[in-house]
C-alpha positions, 0 to 999 in steps of 0.5 A: 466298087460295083458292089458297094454303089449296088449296095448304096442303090439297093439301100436308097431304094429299099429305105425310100419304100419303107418309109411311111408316114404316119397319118395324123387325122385332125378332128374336126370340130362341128364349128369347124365344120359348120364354118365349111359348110358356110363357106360352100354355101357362099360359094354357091351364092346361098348368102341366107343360109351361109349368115345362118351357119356363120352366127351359129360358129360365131356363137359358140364357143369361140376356137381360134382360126374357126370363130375369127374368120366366121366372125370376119365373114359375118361382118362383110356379108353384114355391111351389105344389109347395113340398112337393115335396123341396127345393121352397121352396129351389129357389123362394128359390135362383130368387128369389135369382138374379133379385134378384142377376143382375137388380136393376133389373128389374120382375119383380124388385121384384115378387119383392121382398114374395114373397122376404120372405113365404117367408124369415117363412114358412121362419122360422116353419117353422124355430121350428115344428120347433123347438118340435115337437123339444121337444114330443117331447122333453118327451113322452118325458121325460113318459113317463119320469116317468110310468114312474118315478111307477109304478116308485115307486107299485108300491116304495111298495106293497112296502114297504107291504106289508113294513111291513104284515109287520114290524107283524104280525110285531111284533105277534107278537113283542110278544104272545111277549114278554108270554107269556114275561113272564106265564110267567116271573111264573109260574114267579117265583111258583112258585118262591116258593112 
């Protein structure tokens, strides 16, 4: 029974030290690397020269779990240059060729939520446009009503002024009139005599 536990140790031991596992290199492809490099770069807080790498893996020919994820990273380090000309298109257009060209992959469901929060917040942008065109609009039909409001003020005041005129001028004619009907009593009277 010693001999055998020795035997089944001497066995354990001997079969555990010879077994090797075979090392399987991976290549690595120059997206795969540039993709590396890109994300050392972010780390390092070199954002330009990461976007750099980013578009060209993004660019290239598109590998699963290397072109997803450039393409997911490209977009979030997009959003914040939104302001830039056509920013936020190019942000949704990534966005886009991710969920189309990788549908299954995480970076796409991760893109998911981002790709509904920009199209709300594009909507909002639309409708914010929207009410600033009018507010304009109304502004200058303001301005419009305004300028007729003072056009009618300063037409009210002349024809104020004008009626102030006629009645002086009634008056005047009234006390004319009242003067030839005192002298033509006059001269009634003058006659009868």
């Amino acid at each position: 029974m010693k001999w055998l536990a020795a035997g089944f140790l001497l066995t354990t031991l001997l079969c555990g030290c010879s077994t090797t596992k075979a090392i399987t290199l991976i290549p690595i492809t120059p997206q795969k690397y540039k993709l590396g490099k890109a994300v050392q770069s972010l780390e390092k807080g070199n954002e330009d020269a990461a976007i750099k790498l980013l578009e060209e893996v993004s660019e290239g020919k598109g590998i699963p779990g290397v072109t997803d994820e450039a393409l997911f990273r490209l977009s979030m380090l997009g959003i914040r240059r939104q302001n830039e000309t056509d920013g936020m298109k190019q942000v949704l257009s990534r966005l886009e060729r991710l969920r189309a060209d990788y549908p299954s992959s995480s970076w796409t469901r991760m893109a998911w939520p981002l790709m509904e929060y920009i199209a709300s917040v594009e909507a909002i942008k639309g409708e914010l446009r929207t009410v600033k065109v009018k507010n304009a609009a109304v502004a200058r039909e303001n301005r419009d009503l305004h300028a007729a409001s003072q056009q009618t003020a300063r037409e009210i005041r002349e024809l104020q002024t004008n009626n102030q005129s006629l009645a002086k001028e009634n008056r005047e004619l009234n006390q004319r009139i009242e003067k030839l009907k005192s002298l033509d009593l006059e001269l009634e009277r003058k006659i009868r005599r």
